[in-house]
N, C-alpha and C positions, 0 to 999 in steps of 0.2 A: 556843461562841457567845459576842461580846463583845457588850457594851450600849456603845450608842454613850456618851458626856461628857455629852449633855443627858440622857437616861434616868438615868444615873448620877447626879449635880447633883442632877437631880430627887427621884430619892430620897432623897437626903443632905438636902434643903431637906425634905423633909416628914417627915424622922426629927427633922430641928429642930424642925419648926413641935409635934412632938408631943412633943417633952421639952421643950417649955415651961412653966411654972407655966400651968392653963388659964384665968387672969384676962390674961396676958399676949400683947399684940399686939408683933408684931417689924416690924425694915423689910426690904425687898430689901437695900436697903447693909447691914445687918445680916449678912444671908445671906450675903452675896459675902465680905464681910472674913471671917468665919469660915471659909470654904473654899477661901478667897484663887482663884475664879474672877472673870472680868468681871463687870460689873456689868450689862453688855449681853446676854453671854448669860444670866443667872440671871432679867433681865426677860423674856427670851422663854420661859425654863422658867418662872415663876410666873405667867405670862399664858396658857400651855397647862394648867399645872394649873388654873389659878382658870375656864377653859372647860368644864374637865372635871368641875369641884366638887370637887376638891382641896383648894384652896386659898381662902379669902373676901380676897378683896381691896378694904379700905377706903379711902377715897377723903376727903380732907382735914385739916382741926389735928389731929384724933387717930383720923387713917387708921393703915392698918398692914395687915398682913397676919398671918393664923389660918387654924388646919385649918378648913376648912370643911364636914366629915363628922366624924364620933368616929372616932380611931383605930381603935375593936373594928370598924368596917364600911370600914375602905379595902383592899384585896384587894391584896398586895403585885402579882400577876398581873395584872390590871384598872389599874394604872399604868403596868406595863409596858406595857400592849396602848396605851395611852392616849397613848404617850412615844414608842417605839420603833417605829422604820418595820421589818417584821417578813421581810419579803422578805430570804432570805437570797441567793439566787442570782437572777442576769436570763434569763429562760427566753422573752424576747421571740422568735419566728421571725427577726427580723433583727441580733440579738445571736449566739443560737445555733443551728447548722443542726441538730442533734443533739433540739432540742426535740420535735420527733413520736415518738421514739422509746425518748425520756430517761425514767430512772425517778427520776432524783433528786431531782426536784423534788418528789416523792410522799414518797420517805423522809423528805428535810428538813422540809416538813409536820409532816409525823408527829413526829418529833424539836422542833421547836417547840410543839407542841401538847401533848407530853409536860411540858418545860420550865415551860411557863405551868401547866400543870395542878397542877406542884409548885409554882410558887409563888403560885395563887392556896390554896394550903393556910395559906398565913401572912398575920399583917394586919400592918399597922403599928404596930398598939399592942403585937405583939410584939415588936417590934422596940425598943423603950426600957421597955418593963414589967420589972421589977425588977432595971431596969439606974439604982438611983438617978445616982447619979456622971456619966452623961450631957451632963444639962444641964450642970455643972460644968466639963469638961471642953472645952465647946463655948462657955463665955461669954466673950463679948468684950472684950478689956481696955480 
C-alpha cells in the first residue's frame, strides 16, 4: 500500500508542527519551504488537518499555525484514516463485472484494517520524542 503525497505531506507537517519548541507558532510558507512542496497544496493539507483538529490554525498579526491536540493523543492511524481516501480497488458493478463474485475486496479490507490497526499503536509524540536534533535539522534558513 502507497499513501498518496497529501497523506504523506501531511504527516511530514505535523511531525513539524511537533518538533517545535511548544511556545512556537510556524506558517504554512514555513511548512512548504522546509519540504520544498507547493504552497497550495500544503494549504489544502493544513485546512484538512485544522477540520480534523490536527492542526489550530490562527488567524491574523500573530496567526500561525500549532498542533492542535498534544502529540501523546494524535493516533498516527486516525490521520491516516482522516488524509487518506482508503479504497484501494473500484468494485462498482459497472467498473467490474467480476464484483458479485470477487473476494478481493473482502481481503483488501481486511489487509487495511490490519495496517491502520498497527499504526494506530503509535502517536505522534513518538515520532520526534527523543529525537532531540529534529527540530534542528528541519529549520529554516
Amino acid at each position: 500500500m502507497q499513501l498518496t503525497s497529501f497523506t504523506d505531506y501531511g504527516l511530514r507537517a505535523l511531525i513539524y508542527l511537533a518538533a517545535l519548541p511548544k511556545d512556537r507558532m510556524t506558517s504554512i510558507s514555513e511548512v512548504t519551504q522546509i519540504y520544498g512542496v507547493s504552497r497550495n497544496h500544503m494549504v489544502k493539507i493544513i485546512n484538512q488537518l485544522s477540520r480534523a483538529g490536527y492542526v489550530d490554525a490562527v488567524r491574523g498579526k500573530n496567526g500561525g499555525i500549532r498542533l492542535g491536540k498534544p502529540a501523546e493523543s494524535i493516533r498516527i492511524g486516525d490521520v491516516v484514516r482522516a488524509l487518506e481516501p482508503l479504497q484501494l480497488v473500484n468494485c462498482s458493478g459497472e467498473f467490474c463485472h467480476i464484483t458479485p463474485a470477487c473476494r478481493l475486496r473482502q481481503v483488501l479490507a481486511q489487509g487495511v484494517q490490519h495496517f491502520l490497526q498497527e499504526l494506530d499503536n503509535h502517536t505522534l509524540a513518538e515520532m520526534v520524542d527523543a529525537n532531540p536534533p529534529l527540530y534542528q535539522l528541519l529549520q529554516v534558513e
